[in-house]
N, C-alpha and C positions, 0 to 999 in steps of 0.2 A: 968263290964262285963268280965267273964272268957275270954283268948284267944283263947280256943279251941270253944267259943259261937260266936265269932268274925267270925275267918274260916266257921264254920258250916253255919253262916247264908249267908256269901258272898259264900261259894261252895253251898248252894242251889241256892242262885239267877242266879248266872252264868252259873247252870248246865241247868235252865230252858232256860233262853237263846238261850244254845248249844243244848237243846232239840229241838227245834222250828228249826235251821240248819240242823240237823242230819236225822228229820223226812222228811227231801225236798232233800234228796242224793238222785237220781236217779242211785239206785244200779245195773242199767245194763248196766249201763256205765261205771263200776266200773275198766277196765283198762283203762279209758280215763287220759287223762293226756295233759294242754297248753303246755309246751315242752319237749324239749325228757331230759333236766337235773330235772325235774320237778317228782317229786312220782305220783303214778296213785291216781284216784279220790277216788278209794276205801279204796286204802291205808292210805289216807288222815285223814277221816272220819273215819274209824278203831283204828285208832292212836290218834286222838281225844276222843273218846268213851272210850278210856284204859286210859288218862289222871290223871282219878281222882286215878288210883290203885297207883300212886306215892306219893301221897297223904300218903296211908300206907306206903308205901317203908320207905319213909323217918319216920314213924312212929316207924317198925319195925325193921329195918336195918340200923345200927348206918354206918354204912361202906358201901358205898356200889359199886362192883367192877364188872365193866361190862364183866370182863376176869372170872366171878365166877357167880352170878347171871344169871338167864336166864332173855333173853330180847327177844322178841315176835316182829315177823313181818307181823303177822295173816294178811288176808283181810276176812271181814265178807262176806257173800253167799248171805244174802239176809239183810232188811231193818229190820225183827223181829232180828235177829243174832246180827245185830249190837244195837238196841236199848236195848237187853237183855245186851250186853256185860256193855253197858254205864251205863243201870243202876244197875246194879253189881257190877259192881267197885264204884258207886257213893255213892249205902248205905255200901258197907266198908269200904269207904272212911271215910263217915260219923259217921260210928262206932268204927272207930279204933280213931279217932278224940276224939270221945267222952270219950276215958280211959284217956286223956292226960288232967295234970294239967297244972299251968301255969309255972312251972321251967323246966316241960318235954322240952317245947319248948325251951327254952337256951341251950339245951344238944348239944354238936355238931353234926354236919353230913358231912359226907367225901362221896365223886363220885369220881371214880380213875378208870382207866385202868389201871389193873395192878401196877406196881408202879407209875401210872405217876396220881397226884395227877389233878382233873381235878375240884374240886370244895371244899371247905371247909367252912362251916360256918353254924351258929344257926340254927334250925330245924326250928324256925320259917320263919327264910328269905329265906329257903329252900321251903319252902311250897308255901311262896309266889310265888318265881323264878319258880320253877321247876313243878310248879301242877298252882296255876291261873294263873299266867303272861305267863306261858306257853301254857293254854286253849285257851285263850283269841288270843295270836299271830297265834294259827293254826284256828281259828274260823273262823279270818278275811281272810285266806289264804282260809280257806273254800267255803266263800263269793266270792273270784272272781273266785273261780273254777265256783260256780253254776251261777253267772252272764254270764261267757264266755259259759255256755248252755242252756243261755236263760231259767233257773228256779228262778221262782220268791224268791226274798233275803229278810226274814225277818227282820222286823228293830228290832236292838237290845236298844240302848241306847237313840232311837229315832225314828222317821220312816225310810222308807226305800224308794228309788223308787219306791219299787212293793208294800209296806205295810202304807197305814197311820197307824195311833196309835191314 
């Protein structure tokens, strides 16, 4: 199996997942936030839903320099805004995936501020890190947002308290 057939099929599975989360954001709650060092709920889920565009990033942009690049602190408006956004980035995600062989992936990738080198290494382990391992950690943070308001938590890898399987 190609590695970009590898990606493609675990960023569908986990994108369905974070769909089944994202569709239960109670977006009019969307500056709530459990504490005050805490991001708001909207933001949360906003920021999840733009996950997969790093996906390209790292695709497109061998370098890439948060002093140069734009970085987005958008909060969606409503629950169609944010699921457009998710799945927007999910199939160019998917399609910028699809142009890549398997040596693309060994290419390096650098994250820097400026000069200050803040990550380096294979596009693949970049992909991993920075697009699913990083879905996945805001997912769960998702989760206890929507527990501490009493919205039922879909189970992901299993059931859930609110969800058999």
């Amino acid at each position: 199996m190609a590695i970009k057939d590898a990606f493609i099929a675990e960023l569908k599975h986990e994108s369905g997942l974070t769909k089944k989360m994202l569709e239960r954001v109670p977006i009019e709650k969307a500056s709530w936030k459990p504490h005050e060092k805490s991001t708001t709920l909207g933001r949360l889920a906003t920021h999840i839903a733009e996950i997969p565009h790093w996906v390209s990033r790292i695709i497109t942009i061998d370098d890439f320099d948060f002093m140069v690049q734009e970085f987005s602190s958008h909060t969606a408006a409503s629950r169609e805004e944010l699921m457009t956004i998710f799945q927007d980035k999910l199939n160019k995600a998917i399609a910028d995936l699809e142009t890549m062989n398997d040596d693309d992936f060994d290419k390096k990738w650098v994250i820097r501020r400026g000069e200050q080198i803040i990550h380096e290494t294979p596009k693949k382990v970049a992909i991993r890190g920075w697009c699913l391992s990083h879905f996945i950690h805001h997912r769960g943070q998702l989760s206890v947002y929507l527990r501490l308001l009493d919205v039922p938590v879909p189970g992901m890898y299993g059931p859930s308290a609110d969800e058999k399987m």
